[in-house]
Phi, psi and omega in degrees: 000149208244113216249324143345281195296312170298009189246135191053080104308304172283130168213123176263069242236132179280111185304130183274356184273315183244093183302344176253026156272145167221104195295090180262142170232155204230144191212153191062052178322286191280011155251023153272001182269332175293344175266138171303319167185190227222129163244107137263101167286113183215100174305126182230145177220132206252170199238334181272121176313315161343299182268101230235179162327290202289359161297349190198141177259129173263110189243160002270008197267358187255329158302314157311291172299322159289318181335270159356301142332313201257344154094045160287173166263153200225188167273340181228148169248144181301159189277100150350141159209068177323333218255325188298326147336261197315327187284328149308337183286305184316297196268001146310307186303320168317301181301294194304327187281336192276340196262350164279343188230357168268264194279086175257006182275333180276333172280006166269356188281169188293288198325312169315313163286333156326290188295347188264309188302316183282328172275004186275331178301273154011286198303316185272029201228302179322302157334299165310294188278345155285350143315290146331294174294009188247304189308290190305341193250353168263351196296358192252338190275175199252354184222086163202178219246175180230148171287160197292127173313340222238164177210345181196150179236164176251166185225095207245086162215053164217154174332280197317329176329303181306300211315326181292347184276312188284344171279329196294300175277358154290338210285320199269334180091006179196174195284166189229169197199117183259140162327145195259345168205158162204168185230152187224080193248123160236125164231186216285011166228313208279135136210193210202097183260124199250087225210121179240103144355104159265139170337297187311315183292315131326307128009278159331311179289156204223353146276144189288343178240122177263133162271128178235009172194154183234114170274079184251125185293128157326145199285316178297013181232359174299355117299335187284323158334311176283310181298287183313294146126217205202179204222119178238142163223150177229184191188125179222128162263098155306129165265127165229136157237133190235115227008264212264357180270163185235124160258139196235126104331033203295135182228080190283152172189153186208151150266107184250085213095331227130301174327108194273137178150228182186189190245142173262203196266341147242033168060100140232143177323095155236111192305162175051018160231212193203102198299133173235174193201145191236112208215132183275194162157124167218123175043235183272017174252135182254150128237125198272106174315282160187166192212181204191163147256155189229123204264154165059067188225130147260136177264296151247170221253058182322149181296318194272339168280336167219187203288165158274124187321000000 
């Protein structure tokens, strides 16, 4: 465990010019640089029945995702997702070969292409739901497997790009660092942001702390807020890869009220720590090493602990 790197990495800071803003930041650029890439997941859930989803925003990544949505052009694109194909391509080839060897006389025929074009749609449709049936029948298990974290990369290999990194950091006051993928779920309290680091891009960066999400309130719900509190959680992955295996470094910590710590392995509260997990993964297999807790660590950087930005 790298302690160098975990220590304050997240820091959550209420802006003192717009108080309903809240400022999430990635710290320790450069012992993060040792890594293939940075996975940061971050949950925000307000505790007043009052404060609801459409009360708040997760910026710049909830612009990117309606942009998208809305089939604008945005800076991210959706993440390929080749395998419902390629599983169609198979039983297509499957229909040819059965049809090679019953019938080879048959395959060039209208009829033959019909049945090959229909499994391949069938194959890719089929696909989703024995994906759904692999998640589910695996989830529990210590080897299992998962749908992809991600819906959209980004595609920075334009000009306009730099100019935009640079209003970014007039905007924010200090430099910003986009994600090389993110996944973004909003449900009717909860929303969820999802941002995985590629190496070169850390690198690159040549500040030790970066803004990487903005949490903006509606003005009007920034006492109740305040008054209620809110349950902020993050989950950090260190990545190392050696060619197609991954080893993940896993980290849960939450402000829960303020309160800094985590849920143990019988969800019971334990302040000031931090549940970790040693986790493989080829393509879509997880295998869960072993996991633990780690007393006295912050992970994150509370608003009450330090000044306001």
């Amino acid at each position: 465990m790298d302690r160098a790197a975990l220590a304050k990495l997240i820091r959550l800071r209420q802006n003192s010019d717009l108080p309903n803003i809240y400022d999430v930041e990635l710290a320790n650029i450069p012992a993060l640089r040792a890594y293939d890439s940075v996975e940061v997941h971050v949950v925000l859930y307000p505790f007043s029945r009052h404060i609801t989803a459409d009360a708040y925003r997760l910026n710049p990544f909830e612009e990117y995702a309606e942009d998208i949505s809305t089939r604008r052009r945005s800076l991210y694109t959706r993440v390929p997702r080749p395998a419902s194909s390629l599983f169609g391509i198979l039983l297509g080839i499957f229909i040819i070969c059965v049809f090679l060897l019953v019938k080879p006389s048959e395959v060039a025929s209208l009829q033959s292409i019909v049945a090959i074009l229909g499994a391949y749609f069938i194959g890719k449709d089929l696909w989703r739901d024995l994906e759904a049936l692999f998640v589910n029948l695996s989830k529990n298990w210590r080897v299992r497997y998962q749908s992809d974290y991600y819906a959209y990369q980004v595609e920075k290999n334009t000009t306009l790009t730099n100019y935009s990194a640079l209003a970014r950091e007039q905007r924010y006051g200090k430099a910003s660092l986009l994600p090389e993928r993110m996944e973004f779920i909003s449900s009717s309290n909860s929303k969820t942001a999802r941002l995985k680091f590629a190496r070169a891009d850390l690198r690159g960066f040549q500040h030790d702390v970066a803004h990487i999400l903005a949490m903006r309130f509606d003005p009007s719900v920034v006492a109740e807020l305040e008054n209620t509190g809110y349950m902020f959680s993050v989950k950090i992955s260190l990545n190392r890869r050696v060619f197609l295996l991954r080893r993940a470094q896993e980290f849960f910590q939450s402000l829960n009220a303020g309160q800094r710590g985590c849920l143990d392995f019988h969800t019971a509260w334990r302040s000031d720590a931090a549940l970790a997990r040693d986790a493989y993964f080829l393509g879509n297999l997880r295998f869960l090493a072993a996991q633990r807790l780690v007393p006295t660590i912050a992970i994150l950087y509370a608003p009450d602990d330090a000044p306001r930005a």
